[in-house]
C-alpha positions in Angstrom: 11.9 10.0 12.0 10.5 8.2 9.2 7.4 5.5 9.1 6.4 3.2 6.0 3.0 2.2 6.2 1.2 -0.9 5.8 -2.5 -0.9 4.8 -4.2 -2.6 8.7 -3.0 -0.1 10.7 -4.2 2.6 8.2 -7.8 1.4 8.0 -7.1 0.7 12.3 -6.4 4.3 12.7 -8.9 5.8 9.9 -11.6 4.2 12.3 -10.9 6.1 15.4 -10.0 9.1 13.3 -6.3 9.6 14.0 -4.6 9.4 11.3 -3.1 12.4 12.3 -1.3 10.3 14.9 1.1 9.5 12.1 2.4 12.9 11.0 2.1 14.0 14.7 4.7 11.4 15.8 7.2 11.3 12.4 8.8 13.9 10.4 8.0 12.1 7.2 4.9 8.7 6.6 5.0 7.0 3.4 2.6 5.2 2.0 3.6 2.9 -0.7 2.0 2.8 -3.9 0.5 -1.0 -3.7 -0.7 0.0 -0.1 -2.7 2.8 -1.5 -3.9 0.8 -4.2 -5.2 -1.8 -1.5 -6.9 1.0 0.6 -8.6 3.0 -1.9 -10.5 1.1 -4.5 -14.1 1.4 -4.6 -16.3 0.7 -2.4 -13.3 0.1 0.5 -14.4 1.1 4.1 -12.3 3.9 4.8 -11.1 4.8 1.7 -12.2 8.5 1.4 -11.1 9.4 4.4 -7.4 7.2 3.9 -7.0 9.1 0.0 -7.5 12.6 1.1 -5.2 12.1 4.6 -2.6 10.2 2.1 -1.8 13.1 -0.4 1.4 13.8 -0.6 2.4 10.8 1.2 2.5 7.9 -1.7 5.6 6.6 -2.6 7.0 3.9 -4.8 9.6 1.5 -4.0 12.4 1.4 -6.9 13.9 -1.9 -5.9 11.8 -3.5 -7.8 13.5 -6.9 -7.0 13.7 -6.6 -3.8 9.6 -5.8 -3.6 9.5 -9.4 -5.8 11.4 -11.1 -3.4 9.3 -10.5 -0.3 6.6 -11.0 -2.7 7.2 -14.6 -2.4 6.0 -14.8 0.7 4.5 -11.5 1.5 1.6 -9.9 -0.2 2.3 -6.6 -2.5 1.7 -4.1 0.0 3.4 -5.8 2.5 6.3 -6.6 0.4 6.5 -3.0 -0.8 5.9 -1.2 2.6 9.6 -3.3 3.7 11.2 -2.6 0.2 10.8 0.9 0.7 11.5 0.6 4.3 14.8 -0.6 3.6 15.4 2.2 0.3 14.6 4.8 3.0 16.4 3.3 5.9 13.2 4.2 7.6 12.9 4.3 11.0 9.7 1.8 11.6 7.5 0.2 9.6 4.0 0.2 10.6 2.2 -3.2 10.8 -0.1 -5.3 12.1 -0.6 -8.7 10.6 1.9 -11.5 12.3 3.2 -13.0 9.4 4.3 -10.1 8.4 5.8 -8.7 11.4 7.9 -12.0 11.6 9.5 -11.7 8.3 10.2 -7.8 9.3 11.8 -8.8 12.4 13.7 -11.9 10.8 14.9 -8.9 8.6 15.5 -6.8 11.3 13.3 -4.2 10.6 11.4 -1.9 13.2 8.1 -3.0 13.6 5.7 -0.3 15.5 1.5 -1.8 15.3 -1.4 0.4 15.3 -1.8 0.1 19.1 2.0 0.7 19.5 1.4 4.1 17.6 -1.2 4.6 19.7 0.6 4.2 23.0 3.7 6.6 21.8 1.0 9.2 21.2 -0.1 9.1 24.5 3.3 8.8 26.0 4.5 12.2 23.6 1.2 14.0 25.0 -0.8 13.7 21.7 -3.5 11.8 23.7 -4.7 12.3 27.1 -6.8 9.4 27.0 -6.3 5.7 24.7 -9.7 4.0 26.6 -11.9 5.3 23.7 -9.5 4.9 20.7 -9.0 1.1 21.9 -12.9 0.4 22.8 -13.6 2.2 19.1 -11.5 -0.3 17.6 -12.6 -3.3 19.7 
């Protein structure tokens, strides 16, 4: 199974140190280009610990129009993370923020939040306990 990533749910999971979550639960994460970018400038909470986990992981989309298109409404990462959803004819796409999870559903994409990945986790016996992951991010 495949996963594009959006940058919330990164930074979400970085915090409770699970990233792993993510390569536990799909055969291949993607993280687009733009997304990185947003996580990993300097100074950005998180962004050691989202660079080094990332490796390997960042991808560009090539539809360049398409990206410019949800760009219209979207911001880049967002607008990206669905491009390259759709190039990939992945299986979710992993976000959190509700405008954008609209326009992915109007667009019938597979929308899966941090929480959600958190919940699969526990249900494919990664976790044996969400309690702490969900007060950590409280």
């Amino acid at each position: 199974m495949i996963v594009v990533c959006d940058s919330s749910p990164l930074v979400a999971l970085s915090i409770v140190n699970r990233l792993d979550l993510l390569d536990s639960l799909f055969t291949d994460v993607l993280v687009p280009v733009s997304v990185f970018k947003e996580l990993t400038f300097d100074n950005k909470p998180e962004a050691q610990r989202i660079a080094h986990w990332a490796e390997g992981k960042i991808t560009a989309a090539s539809n360049r129009q398409l990206v410019h298109s949800f760009n219209m409404l979207l911001d880049l990462g967002e607008s990206e993370a669905m491009a390259l959803y759709i190039e990939r004819n992945a299986d979710f796409l992993l976000i959190d923020e509700r405008k954008g999870r609209k326009i992915a559903s109007y667009n019938k994409i597979n929308i899966v939040g941090s929480l959600g990945i958190i919940l699969m986790a526990k249900q494919k016996g990664f976790l044996s306990t969400i309690k702490p992951l969900l007060n950590r991010l409280q």
